[in-house]
C-alpha positions in Angstrom: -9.0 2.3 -27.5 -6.0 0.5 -29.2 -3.8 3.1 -28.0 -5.1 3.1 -24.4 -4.3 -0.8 -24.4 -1.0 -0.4 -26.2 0.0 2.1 -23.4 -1.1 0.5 -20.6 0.4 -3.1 -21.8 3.7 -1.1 -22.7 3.8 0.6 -19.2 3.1 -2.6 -17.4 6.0 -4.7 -19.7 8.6 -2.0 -19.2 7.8 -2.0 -15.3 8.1 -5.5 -14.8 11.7 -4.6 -16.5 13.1 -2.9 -14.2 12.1 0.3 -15.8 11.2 3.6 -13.5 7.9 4.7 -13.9 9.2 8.6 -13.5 10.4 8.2 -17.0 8.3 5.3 -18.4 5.0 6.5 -17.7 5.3 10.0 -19.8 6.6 7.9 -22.8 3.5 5.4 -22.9 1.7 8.3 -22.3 2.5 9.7 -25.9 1.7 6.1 -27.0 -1.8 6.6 -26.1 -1.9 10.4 -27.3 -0.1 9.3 -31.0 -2.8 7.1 -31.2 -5.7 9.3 -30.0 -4.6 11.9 -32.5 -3.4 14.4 -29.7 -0.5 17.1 -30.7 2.2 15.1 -28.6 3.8 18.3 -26.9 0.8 20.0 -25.7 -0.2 16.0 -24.1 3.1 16.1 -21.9 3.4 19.9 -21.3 -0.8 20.3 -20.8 -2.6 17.2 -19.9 0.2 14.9 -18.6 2.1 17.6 -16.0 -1.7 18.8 -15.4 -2.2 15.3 -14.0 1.1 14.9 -12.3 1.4 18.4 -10.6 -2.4 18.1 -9.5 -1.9 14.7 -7.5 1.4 16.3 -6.0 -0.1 19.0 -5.0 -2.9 17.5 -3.0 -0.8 14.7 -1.4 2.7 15.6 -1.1 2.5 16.7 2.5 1.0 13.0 3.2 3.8 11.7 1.5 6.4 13.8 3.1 5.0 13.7 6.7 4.2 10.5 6.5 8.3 9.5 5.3 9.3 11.9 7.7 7.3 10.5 10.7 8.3 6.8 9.4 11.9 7.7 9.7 12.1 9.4 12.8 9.9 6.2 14.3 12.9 4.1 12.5 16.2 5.7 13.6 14.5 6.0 16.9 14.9 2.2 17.6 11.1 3.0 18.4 9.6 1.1 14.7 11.5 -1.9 16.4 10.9 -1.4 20.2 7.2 -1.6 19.2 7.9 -4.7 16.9 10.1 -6.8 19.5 7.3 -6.5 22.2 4.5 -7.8 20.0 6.8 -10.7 18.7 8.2 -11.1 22.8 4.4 -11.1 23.4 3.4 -13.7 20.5 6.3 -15.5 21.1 8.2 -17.9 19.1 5.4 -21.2 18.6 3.2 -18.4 16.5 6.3 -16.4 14.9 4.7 -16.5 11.4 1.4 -14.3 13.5 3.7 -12.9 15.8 5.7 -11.1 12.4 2.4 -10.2 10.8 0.8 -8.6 13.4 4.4 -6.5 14.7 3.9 -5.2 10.8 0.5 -4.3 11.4 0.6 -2.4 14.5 3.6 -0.3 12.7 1.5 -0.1 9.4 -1.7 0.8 11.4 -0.4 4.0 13.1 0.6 5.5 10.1 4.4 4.1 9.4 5.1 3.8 5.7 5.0 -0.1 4.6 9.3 0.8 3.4 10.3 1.4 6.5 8.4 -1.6 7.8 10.3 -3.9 5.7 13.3 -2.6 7.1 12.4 -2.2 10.7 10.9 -5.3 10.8 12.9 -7.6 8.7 15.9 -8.3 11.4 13.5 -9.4 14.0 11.6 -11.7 11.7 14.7 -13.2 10.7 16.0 -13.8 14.4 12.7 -15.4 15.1 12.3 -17.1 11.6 16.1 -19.2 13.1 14.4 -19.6 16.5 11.3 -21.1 14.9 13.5 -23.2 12.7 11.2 -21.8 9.6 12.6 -21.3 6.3 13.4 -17.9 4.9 11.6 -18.1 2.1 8.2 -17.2 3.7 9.6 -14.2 5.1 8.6 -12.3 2.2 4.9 -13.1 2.3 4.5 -13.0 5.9 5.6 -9.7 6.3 3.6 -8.8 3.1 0.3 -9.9 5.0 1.4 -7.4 7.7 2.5 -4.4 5.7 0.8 -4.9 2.3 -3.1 -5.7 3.0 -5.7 -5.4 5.6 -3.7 -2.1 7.8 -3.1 -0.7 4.2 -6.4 -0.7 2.6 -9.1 -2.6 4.7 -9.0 -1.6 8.3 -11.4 1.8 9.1 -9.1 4.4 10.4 -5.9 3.7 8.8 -3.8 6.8 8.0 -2.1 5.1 4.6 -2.3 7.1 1.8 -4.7 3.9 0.1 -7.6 4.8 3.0 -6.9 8.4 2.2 -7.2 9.3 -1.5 -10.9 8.1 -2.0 -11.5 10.9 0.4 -11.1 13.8 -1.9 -13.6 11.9 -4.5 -16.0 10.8 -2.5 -16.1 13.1 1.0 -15.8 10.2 3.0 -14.0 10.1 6.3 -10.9 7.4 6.8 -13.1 4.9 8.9 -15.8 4.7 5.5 -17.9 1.6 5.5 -16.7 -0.1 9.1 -18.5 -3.1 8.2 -17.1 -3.3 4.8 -13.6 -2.8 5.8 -13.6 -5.0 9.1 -15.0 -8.3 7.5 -12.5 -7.7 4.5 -9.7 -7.1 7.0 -10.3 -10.5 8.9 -10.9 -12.6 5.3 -7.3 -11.3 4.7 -5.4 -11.5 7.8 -7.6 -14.7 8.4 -6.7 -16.1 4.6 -3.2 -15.2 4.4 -2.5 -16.8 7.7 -4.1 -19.9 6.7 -1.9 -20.0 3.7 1.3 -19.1 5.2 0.5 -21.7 8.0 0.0 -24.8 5.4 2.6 -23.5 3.4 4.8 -23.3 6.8 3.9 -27.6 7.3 4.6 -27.8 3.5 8.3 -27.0 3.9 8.8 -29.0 7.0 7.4 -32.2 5.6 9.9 -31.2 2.8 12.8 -31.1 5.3 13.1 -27.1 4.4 14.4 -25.2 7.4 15.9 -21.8 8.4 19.2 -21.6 6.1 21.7 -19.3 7.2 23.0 -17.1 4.6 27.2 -16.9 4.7 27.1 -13.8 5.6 25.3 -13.7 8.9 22.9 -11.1 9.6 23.7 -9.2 13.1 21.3 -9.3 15.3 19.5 -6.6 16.7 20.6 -5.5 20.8 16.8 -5.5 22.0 18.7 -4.0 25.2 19.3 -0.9 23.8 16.1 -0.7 22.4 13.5 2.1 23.8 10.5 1.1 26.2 8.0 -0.1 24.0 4.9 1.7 25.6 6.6 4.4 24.8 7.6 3.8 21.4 4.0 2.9 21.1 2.5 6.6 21.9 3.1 8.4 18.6 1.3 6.1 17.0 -1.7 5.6 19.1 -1.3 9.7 18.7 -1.9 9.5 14.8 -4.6 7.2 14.8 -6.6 8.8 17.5 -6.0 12.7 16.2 -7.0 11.3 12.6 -9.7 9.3 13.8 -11.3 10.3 17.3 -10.6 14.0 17.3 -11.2 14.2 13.5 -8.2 16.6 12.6 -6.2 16.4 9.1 -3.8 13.7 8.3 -1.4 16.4 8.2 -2.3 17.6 11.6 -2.3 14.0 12.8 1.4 13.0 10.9 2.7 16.2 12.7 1.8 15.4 16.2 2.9 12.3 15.7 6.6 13.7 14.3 6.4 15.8 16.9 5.9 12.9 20.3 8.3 10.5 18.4 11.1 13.4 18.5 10.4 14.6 22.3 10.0 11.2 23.6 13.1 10.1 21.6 15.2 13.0 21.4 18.5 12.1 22.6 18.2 8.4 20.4 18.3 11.1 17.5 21.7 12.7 17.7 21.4 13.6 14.2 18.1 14.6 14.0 18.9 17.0 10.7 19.9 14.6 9.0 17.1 11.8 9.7 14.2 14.7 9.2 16.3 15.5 5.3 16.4 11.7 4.7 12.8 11.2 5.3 11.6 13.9 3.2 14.1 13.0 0.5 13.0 9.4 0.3 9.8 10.9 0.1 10.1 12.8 -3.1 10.6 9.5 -5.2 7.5 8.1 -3.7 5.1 11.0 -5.0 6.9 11.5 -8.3 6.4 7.6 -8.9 3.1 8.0 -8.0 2.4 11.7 -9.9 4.0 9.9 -13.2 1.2 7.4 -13.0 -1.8 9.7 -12.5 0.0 11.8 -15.3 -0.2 9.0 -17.3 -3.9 8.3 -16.5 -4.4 12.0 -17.7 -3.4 11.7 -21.3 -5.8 8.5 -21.2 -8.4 10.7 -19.8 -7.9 13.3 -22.2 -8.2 10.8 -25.8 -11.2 10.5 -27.5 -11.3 6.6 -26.9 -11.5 7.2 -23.4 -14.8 7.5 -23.6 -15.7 4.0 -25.2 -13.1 2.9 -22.2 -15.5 4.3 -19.8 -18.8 3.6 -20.9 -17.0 -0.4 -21.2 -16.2 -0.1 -17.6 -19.1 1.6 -16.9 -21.6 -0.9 -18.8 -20.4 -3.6 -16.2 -23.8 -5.3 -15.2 -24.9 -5.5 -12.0 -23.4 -3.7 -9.0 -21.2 -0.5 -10.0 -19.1 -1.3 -7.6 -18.1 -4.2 -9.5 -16.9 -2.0 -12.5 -15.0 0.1 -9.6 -13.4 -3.0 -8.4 -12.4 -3.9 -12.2 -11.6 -0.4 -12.7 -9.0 -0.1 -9.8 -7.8 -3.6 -9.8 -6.9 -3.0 -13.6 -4.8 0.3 -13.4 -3.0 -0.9 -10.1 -1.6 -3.5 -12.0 -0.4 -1.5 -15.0 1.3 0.4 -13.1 2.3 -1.7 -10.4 1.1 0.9 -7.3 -1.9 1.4 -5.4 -2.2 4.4 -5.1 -1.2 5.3 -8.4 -3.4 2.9 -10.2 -6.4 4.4 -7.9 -5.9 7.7 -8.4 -5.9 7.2 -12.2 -9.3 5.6 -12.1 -10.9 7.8 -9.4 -9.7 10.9 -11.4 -11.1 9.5 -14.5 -14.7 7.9 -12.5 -15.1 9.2 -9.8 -17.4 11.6 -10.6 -19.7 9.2 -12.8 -19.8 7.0 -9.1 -20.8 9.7 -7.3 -23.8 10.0 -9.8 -24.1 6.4 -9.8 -24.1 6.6 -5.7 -26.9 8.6 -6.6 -28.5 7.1 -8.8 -28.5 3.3 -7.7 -28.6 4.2 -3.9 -25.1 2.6 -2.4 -23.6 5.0 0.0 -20.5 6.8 -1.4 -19.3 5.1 2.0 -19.0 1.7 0.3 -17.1 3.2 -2.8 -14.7 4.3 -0.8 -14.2 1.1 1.2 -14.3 -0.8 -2.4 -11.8 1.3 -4.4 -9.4 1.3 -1.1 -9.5 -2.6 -0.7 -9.5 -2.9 -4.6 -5.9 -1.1 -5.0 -4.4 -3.4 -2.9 -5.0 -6.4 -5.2 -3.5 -6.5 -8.6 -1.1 -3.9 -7.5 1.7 -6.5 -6.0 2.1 -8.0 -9.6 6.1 -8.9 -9.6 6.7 -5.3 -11.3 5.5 -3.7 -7.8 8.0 -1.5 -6.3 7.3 -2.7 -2.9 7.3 -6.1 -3.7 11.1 -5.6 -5.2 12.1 -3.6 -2.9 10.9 -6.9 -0.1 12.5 -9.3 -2.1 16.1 -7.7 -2.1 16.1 -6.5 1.5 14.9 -10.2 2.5 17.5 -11.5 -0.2 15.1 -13.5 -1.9 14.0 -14.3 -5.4 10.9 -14.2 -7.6 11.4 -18.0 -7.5 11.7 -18.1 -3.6 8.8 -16.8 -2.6 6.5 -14.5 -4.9 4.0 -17.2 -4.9 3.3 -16.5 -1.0 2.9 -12.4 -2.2 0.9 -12.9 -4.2 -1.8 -15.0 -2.1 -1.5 -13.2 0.6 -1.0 -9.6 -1.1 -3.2 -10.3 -4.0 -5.4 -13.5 -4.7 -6.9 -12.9 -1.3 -7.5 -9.6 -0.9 -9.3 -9.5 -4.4 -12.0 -12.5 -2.8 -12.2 -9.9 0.1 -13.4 -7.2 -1.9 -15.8 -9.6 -3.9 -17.3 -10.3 -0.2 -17.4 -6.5 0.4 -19.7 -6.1 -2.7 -22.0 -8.5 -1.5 -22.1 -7.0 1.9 -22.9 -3.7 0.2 -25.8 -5.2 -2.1 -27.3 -6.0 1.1 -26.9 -3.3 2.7 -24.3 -4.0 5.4 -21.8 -1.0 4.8 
């Protein structure tokens, strides 16, 4: 048990670092097999890879497809027609909603939340000087859009978070409607509240939109595609996952396939946008694999046991110990899906027998470990939470306090409200 905590407080110090997790995450890894008295070779070679190469194999044509179709959607100019026409629509007096909900609809039919920050980040900006709002909350509002409710909450959504429970729990991506829909408004609802007060904050402060010296260049909405049409490869994925029931991979392949013909000649190098997709890609799964790897060696130690049966003896509803379960080993390793897979590799069967047992549909542990991954998981070591902070050129300082509301206090009292609605019986 001391070497499972030791690990997982090493792996979460050396994150927060700076520190990949591809590298990281097999050294704590023979932390926690040293101490389990494990022959440290056979951990990496046998149990850790065993972990690693099992989660790539299951979900790196998500990954890939899902990169791929993101990319195509962004060199397109069709991630952004979609995004200017929501924010046109919302207009300037609500851009803080008009942001989130441009972020949404691209996160909702299956764009990756990377390429959102990028797509998106231009427009908010233009709209953040129109509104005269300060930069800082650019970070969190376009976390609430990218990071939350479309990522883990909302039924249907084809993000890898909605996804992965599926394999444990033979679900379907719209699980638990109920569930997911009340925890979906509590954190669209919440995090807009916030960002709103925290928006009249500033300006009693005198904070406004600061330009930086370097002026960003605006985007030429001109040249941008029609949005309706932009719009169509992702209605595509959304309806061939959900309505006609077909694979994610089925559903991310349509989708490649309508934003290329309806886009074609906005792709000139199509090659090259299809190889950078599937190439940024490759670090997403490995940084995932290396965390389910890691979760592997835990599995594999004799104190794993008297970690389980501790998680396990949680009183009351076992989809609290889920909850605590997920929340716990996103944040160690700073990724949702990582932190989930670990713990519905390691569970999953015991709450299938628990399902069983106490009578909640495996439904609702789905919905719960899906909107659990997407709370402890945006500690400041996150990789999408960096990787937001240096394309909006902020700080830690400057605005982490809005992510982690929106992306993580919040959503954590959603899923508390989603175990009460599955205690009585409202899945």
């Amino acid at each position: 048990m001391l070497g499972i905590i030791i690990g997982l407080a090493l792996l979460m110090f050396l994150a927060y670092r700076g520190m990949s997790i591809i590298w990281i995450a097999p050294i704590c890894a023979m932390v926690v097999a040293a101490f389990g008295g494990l022959a440290l070779l056979p951990a990496y070679t046998d149990s850790y890879m065993t972990g690693f190469v099992g989660f790539a194999k299951a979900w790196f044509p998500v990954f890939m497809l899902g990169a791929v179709f993101g990319k195509v959607m962004d060199d397109s100019g069709a991630a952004k027609s979609v995004a200017h026409a929501v924010i046109k629509l919302i207009g300037t007096k609500f851009a803080i909603l008009a942001v989130v909900l441009a972020c949404a609809v691209l996160t909702y039919g299956g764009v990756s939340l990377f390429v959102v920050v990028f797509a998106i980040y231009p427009l908010a900006l233009a709209l953040f000087r129109e509104a005269n709002i300060t930069r800082k909350l650019i970070p969190g509002t376009i976390a609430l859009g990218s990071f939350t409710f479309t990522m883990t909450a909302l039924p249907g959504s084809p993000q890898i978070q909605n996804l992965i429970p599926i394999q444990y729990f033979n679900t379907t991506p719209t699980a638990a409607p109920i569930m997911g829909m009340v925890g979906a408004i509590i954190m669209l609802g919440g995090g807009m509240v916030w960002l709103t007060y925290q928006e009249k904050k500033y300006k009693a402060a005198n904070v406004h939109f600061v330009e930086l010296e370097t002026k960003s260049a605006d985007i030429d909405t001109s040249k941008l595609p029609n949005a309706w049409l932009s719009a169509v490869p992702l209605v595509l994925v959304i309806a061939t996952l959900n309505i006609f029931k077909l694979n994610i991979i089925v559903a991310l392949l349509i989708g490649i396939v309508a934003a290329i013909a309806l886009n074609f000649q906005r792709l000139p190098e199509l090659v090259k946008t299809m190889n950078a997709g599937a190439a940024g890609s490759v670090i997403a799964i490995i940084n995932t694999s290396a965390a389910v790897g890691f979760g592997a060696v835990v599995r594999a130690v004799p104190g794993f046991q008297t970690l389980t049966d501790l998680v396990l003896g949680i009183k009351g509803n076992p989809l609290i110990s889920e909850a605590v379960a997920v929340n716990i080993l996103a944040g160690a390793t700073g990724s949702a899906s990582g932190g989930m897979g670990i713990a519905l590799a390691a569970l999953g069967e015991k709450y299938v027998e628990l399902s069983v047992s106490s009578g909640i549909p495996l439904e609702a542990f789905h919905r719960i470990a899906s909107m659990s991954s997407g709370g402890l998981d945006t500690l400041p070591h996150n990789g999408a939470v960096l990787t937001l902070l240096a394309v909006t050129l902020m700080t830690h300082k400057d605005s982490y306090k809005d992510i982690f509301m929106v992306a993580t206090a919040i959503p954590i009292l959603s899923v508390i409200v989603g175990i009460i609605l599955a205690s009585i019986g409202l899945i």
